[in-house]
N, C-alpha and C positions, 0 to 999 in steps of 0.2 A: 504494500500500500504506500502510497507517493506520499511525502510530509505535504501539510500544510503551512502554503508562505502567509506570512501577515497582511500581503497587500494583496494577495486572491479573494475571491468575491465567489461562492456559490451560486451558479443560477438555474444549473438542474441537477437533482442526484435521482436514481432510479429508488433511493430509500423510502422517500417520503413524498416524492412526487414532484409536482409542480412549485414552485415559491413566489410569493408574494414582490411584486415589483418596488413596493414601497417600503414596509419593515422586513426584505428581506427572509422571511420565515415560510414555513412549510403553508400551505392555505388553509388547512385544517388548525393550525395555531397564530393564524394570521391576528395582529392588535387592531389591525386599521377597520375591519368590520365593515359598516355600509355606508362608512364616513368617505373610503376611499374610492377616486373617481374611475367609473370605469375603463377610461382610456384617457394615458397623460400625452402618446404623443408628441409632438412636436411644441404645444403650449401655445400654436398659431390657428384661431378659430376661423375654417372655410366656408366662406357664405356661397352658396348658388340656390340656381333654377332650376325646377327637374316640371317635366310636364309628362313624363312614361309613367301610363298606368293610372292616369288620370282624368281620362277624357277627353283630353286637349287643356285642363287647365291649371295654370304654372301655381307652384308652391316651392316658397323658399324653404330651402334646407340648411340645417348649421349643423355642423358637426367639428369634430378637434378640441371640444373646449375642455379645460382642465379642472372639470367641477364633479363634486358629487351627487348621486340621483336627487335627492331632496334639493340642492343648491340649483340644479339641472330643471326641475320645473320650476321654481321660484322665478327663475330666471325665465321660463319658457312666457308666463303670465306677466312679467312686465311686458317682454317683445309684446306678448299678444295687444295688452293692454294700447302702449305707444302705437301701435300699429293700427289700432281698432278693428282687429280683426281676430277669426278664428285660428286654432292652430293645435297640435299633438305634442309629445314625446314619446319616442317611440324608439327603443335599443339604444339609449344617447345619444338620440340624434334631436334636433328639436324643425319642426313642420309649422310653418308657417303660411295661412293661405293668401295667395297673390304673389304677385312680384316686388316683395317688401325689401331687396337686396338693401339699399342705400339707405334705408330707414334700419335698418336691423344695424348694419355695419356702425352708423351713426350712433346706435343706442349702445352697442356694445364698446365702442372705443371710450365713450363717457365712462361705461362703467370699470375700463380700465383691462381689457382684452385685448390683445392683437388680434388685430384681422384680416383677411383677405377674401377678396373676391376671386373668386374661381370658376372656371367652365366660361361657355360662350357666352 
């Protein structure tokens, strides 16, 4: 069995599974619970337009953003609110109806988000 250096980092063993991206630990002993967000990615939140599977009609999507489920619609009901419109969460991603790109991007850089507009 190889030593372990002090400056290695576990990040899978067939022991105990999968590990925790944030503390680190096995996900059955994981601390961060439902506090932690489901995807940290890149920390850069991508706004677009999707119209597939919809009719023909466009709905903004945000996804990448560094938040947890609870913080993730708190968040989704301001957009709606500012927007004055309807909208979902749905897998971490937050649905917004319309073409709300510049009005979202706007709301979110206020509240202190990188962002970026993506897709055509």
């Amino acid at each position: 069995m190889p030593k372990k250096t002090a400056n290695s980092r576990l990040v899978f063993s067939t022991d105990g599974g999968r590990l925790c991206p944030q503390c680190h630990r096995k996900l059955a002993d994981c601390v961060c619970g439902k506090a932690a967000p489901a995807y940290m990615g890149d920390g850069i939140a991508r706004i677009r337009r999707e119209t597939k599977g919809r009719g023909g009609k466009a709905v903004t999507v945000i996804d990448g953003l560094p938040v947890a489920p609870d913080a993730l619609k708190s968040l989704a009901k301001k957009l709606k609110h500012r927007c004055g419109v309807g909208g979902a969460v749905k897998n971490g991603v937050i649905e917004i109806q319309g073409d709300q790109r510049d009005t979202c991007k706007a709301a979110l850089e206020a509240e202190g988000y990188t962002c970026k507009l993506s897709g055509g």
